[in-house]
C-alpha positions in Angstrom: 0.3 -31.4 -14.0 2.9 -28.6 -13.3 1.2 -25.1 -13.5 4.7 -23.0 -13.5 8.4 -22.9 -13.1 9.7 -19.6 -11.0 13.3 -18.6 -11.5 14.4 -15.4 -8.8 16.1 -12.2 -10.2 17.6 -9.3 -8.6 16.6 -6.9 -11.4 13.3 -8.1 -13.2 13.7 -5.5 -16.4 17.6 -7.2 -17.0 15.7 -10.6 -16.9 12.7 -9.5 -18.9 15.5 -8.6 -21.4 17.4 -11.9 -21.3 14.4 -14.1 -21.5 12.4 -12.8 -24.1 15.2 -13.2 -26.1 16.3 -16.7 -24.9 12.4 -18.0 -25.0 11.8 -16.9 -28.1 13.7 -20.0 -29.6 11.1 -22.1 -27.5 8.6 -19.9 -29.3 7.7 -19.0 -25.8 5.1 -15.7 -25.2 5.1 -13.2 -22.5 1.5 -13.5 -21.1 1.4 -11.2 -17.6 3.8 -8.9 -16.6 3.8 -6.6 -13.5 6.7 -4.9 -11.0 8.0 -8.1 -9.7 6.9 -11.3 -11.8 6.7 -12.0 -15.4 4.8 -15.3 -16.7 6.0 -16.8 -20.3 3.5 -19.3 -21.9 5.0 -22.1 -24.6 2.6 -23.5 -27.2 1.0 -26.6 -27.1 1.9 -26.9 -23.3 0.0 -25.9 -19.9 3.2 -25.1 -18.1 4.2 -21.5 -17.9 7.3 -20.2 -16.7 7.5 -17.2 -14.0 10.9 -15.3 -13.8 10.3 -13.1 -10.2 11.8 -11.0 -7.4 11.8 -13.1 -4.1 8.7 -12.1 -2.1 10.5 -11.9 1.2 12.4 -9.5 -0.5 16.2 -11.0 -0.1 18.1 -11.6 -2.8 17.9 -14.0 -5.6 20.5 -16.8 -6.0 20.2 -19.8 -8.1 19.4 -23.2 -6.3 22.2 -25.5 -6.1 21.2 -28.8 -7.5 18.3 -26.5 -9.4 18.1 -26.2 -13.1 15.6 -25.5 -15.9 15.6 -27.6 -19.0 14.1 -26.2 -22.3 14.1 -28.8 -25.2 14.4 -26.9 -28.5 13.9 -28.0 -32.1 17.7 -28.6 -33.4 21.1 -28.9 -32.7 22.0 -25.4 -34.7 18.8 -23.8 -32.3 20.7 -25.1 -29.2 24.0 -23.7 -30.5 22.3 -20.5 -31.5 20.8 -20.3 -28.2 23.6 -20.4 -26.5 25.7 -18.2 -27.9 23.3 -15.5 -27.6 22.9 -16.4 -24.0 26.5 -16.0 -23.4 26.8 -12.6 -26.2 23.4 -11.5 -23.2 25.9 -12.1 -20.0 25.0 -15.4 -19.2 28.0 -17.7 -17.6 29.1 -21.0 -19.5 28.7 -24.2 -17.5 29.0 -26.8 -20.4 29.6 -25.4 -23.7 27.1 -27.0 -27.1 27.9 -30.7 -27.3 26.8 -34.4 -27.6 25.9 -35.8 -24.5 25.3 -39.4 -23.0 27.0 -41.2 -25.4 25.4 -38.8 -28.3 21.8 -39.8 -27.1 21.1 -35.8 -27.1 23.0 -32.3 -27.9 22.4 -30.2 -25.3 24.4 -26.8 -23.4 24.2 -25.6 -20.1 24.8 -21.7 -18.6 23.5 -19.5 -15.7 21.6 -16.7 -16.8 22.0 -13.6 -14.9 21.3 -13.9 -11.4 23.4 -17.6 -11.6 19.9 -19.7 -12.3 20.9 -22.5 -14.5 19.6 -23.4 -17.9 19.7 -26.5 -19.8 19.0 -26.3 -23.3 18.5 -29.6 -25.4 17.5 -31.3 -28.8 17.0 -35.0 -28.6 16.5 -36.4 -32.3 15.5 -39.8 -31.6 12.9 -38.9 -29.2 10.7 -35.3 -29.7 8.8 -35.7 -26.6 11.3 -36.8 -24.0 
């Protein structure tokens, strides 16, 4: 069972900003928040997600080969989601589409300090 997800950033009040507005279409909560980590909870799942400044103190940078997928309730909350992502700063790295031969619609960016989001909805399968 996975506890939590940790994403780095540079400037923890910036991604405090960015993901409370991008989690909210997970109907993701804010549970703990202190100088240098934030912890989101979603419902009906364990797994929290912690946005934080490195401990070691040197800069964040997003993982190559690393990314975060959030599934979301509908194609129009995907599209929605992204474009307030991108209105927020976030960089495009797959604009809203169809994806594996239409099995899901999904979009992809990099939120602020170049970690990279997936955001999906998969209609013929909730859970997957």
């Amino acid at each position: 069972m996975i506890s939590h997800l940790t994403l780095g950033t540079n400037d923890i009040q910036k991604a405090e900003d960015f993901y409370s507005k991008i989690l909210a279409s997970c109907y993701a909560k804010q549970i703990y928040k202190s100088e240098s980590v934030i912890f989101y909870q979603f419902p009906d799942s364990p797994t929290k997600l912690s946005i934080t400044k490195p401990f070691d103190t040197l800069p964040a940078t997003g993982g190559n080969g690393t990314m975060l997928a959030l599934q979301l309730k509908s194609a129009e909350i995907v599209n929605d989601t992204y474009d307030l992502a991108i209105k927020l700063g976030a960089q495009c790295e797959g604009q809203p589409g169809h994806r594996n031969s239409g099995a899901y619609f999904g979009a992809y960016f990099r939120d602020l300090d170049g970690n990279k989001i997936a955001i999906f909805y998969r209609p013929d399968n909730e859970n997957a």
